[in-house]
RODOMI-142952 format. One line per 10 residues: number of its first residue (from 1); their letters; for each residue x, y, z of C-alpha. Coordinates in steps of 0.5 Angstrom, whole numbers, always signed. Last residue first. Example, Ala and Ser with C-alpha at 12.3 -4.5 7.8 and 13.67 -1.06 7.14 Angstrom:
% RODOMI-142952
2 = SA = +27/-2/+14  +25/-9/+16
END
This chain:
% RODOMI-142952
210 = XXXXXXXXXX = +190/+174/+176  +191/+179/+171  +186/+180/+165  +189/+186/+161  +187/+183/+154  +182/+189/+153  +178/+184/+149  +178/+180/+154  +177/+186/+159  +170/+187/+156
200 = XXXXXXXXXX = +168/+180/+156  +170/+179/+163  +166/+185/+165  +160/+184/+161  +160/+177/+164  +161/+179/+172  +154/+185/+170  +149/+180/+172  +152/+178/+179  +154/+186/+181
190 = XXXXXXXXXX = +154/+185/+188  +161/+181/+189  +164/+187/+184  +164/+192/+190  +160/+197/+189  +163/+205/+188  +162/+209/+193  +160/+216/+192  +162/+223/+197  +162/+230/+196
180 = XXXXXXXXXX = +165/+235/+200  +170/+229/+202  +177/+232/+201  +176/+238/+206  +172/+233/+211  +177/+228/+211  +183/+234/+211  +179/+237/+218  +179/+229/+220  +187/+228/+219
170 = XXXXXXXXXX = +188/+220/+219  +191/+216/+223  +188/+219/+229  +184/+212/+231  +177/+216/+230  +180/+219/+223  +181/+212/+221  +175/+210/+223  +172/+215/+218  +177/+214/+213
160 = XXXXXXXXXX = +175/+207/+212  +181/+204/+207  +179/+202/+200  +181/+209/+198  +180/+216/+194  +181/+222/+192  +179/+228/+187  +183/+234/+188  +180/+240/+182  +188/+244/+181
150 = XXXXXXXXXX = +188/+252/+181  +196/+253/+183  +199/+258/+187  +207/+257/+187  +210/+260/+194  +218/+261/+193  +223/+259/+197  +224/+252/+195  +228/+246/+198  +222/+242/+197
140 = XXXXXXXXXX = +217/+245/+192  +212/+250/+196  +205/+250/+196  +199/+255/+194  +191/+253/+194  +191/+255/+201  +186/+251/+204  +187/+245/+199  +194/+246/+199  +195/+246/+207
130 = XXXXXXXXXX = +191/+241/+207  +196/+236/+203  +203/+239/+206  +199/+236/+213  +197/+230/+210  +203/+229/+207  +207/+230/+215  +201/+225/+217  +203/+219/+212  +198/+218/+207
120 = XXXXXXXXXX = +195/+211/+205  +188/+213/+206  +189/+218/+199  +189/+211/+195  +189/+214/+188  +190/+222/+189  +187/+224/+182  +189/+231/+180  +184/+235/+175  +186/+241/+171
110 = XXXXXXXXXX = +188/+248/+171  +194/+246/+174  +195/+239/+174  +203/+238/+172  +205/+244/+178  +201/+239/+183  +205/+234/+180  +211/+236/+182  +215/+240/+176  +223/+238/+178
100 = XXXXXXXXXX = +229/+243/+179  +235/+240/+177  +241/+235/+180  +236/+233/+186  +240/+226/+188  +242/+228/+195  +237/+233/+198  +234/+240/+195  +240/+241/+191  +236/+244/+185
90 = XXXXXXXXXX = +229/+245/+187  +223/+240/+188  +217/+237/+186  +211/+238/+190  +207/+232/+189  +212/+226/+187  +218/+230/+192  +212/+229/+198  +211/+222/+195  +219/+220/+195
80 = XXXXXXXXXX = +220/+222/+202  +213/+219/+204  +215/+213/+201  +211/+212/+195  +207/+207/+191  +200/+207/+196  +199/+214/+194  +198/+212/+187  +198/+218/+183  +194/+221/+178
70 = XXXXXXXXXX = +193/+228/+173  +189/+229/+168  +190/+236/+165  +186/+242/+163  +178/+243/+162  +171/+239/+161  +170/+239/+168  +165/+233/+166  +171/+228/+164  +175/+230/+170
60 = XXXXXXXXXX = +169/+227/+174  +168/+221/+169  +176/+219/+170  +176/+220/+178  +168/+215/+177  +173/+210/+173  +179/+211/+178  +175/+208/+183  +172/+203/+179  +171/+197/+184
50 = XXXXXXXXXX = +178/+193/+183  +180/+194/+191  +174/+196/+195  +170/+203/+194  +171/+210/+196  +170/+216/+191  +173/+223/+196  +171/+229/+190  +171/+237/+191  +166/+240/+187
40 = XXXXXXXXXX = +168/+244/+181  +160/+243/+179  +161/+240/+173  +166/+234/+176  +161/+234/+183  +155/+232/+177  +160/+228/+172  +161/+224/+180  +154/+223/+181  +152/+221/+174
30 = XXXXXXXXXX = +159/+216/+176  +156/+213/+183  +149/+213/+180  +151/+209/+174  +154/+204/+179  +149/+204/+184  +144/+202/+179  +148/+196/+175  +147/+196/+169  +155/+193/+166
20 = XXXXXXXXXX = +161/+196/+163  +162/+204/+164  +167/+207/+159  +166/+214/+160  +165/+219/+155  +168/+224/+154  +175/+222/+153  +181/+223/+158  +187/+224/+155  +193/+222/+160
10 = XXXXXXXXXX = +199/+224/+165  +199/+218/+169  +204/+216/+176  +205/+210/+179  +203/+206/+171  +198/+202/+171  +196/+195/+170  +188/+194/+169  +184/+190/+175  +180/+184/+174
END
């Protein structure tokens, strides 16, 4: 089961979190999500593909009670093009950029940026991405000027980041900035009672996919 989606979205989040199903270490993942979102905390929400990871971001976001949603699919870009997508650029800054773009960190301030599949990340948008977090400014590409930002970062992944910090494919020190607080959403395999509600629910949705 899983919900088409644009690579990037700009939406209203609601309140109040459309979680289907009982189970425990479901409901526990959003309660501790809406508590990091409250908080400020910064968010890492690990999880198989079609868990709800995007679900607990929403929650988060939700629990802050203030600013914008933003969110990107990490997994959809180029490094190029990602790098562009998040920072945005500058008038002539590479072939193509004809005016000066917003990236989505610019779109996000003062409110919540959802980095779906951050484990995807190239080792140069790791780095721009640490310097963010630490800094809280960044430049557009092409630019000259630093632009600050107050943005709550959540991200997540299917990927095991730890192992993938032991390979160095990915940073540890920007793992442990990404995950302050960490939730891991359950796999749908282990949530036998809940599949009918699921079903149910996305039929009624009409975003079945097979």
């Amino acid at each position: 089961i899983d919900v088409d989606r644009k690579r990037t979205r700009e939406q209203p989040v609601t309140s109040e979190s459309p979680v289907v199903g009982d189970d425990k270490r479901l409901r526990g993942a959003i309660a501790a999500a809406e508590r990091a979102g409250a908080a400020g905390t910064q968010l890492l929400i690990l999880g198989e593909s079609g868990t709800g990871k995007e679900l607990g971001a929403r929650a988060y976001h939700a629990a802050a009670t203030r600013g914008p949603w933003v969110a990107v699919n990490c997994a959809a870009f180029s490094e190029t093009l990602l790098d562009s997508e998040l920072f945005g650029h500058e008038q002539g800054a590479f072939t193509g950029a004809t005016k000066r773009r917003r990236g989505l960190f610019e779109q996000a301030d003062g409110g919540t940026l959802f980095l779906d599949e951050v484990g995807e990340l190239g080792a140069a948008t790791q780095a721009k991405l640490l310097r963010v977090l630490a800094d809280r400014r960044f430049y557009r590409l092409g630019g000259e000027q630093p632009i600050d930002v107050d943005v709550r970062v959540v991200a997540a992944t299917h990927r095991d980041l730890r192992a993938r910090c032991a390979t160095g494919t990915f940073r540890e020190d920007l793992f442990y900035r990404l995950a302050v607080i960490t939730v891991e959403m359950p796999p749908l395999r282990s949530r036998g009672p809940d599949l009918a509600a699921l079903t149910a629910f996305a039929r009624e949705c009409d975003v079945i996919t097979y």
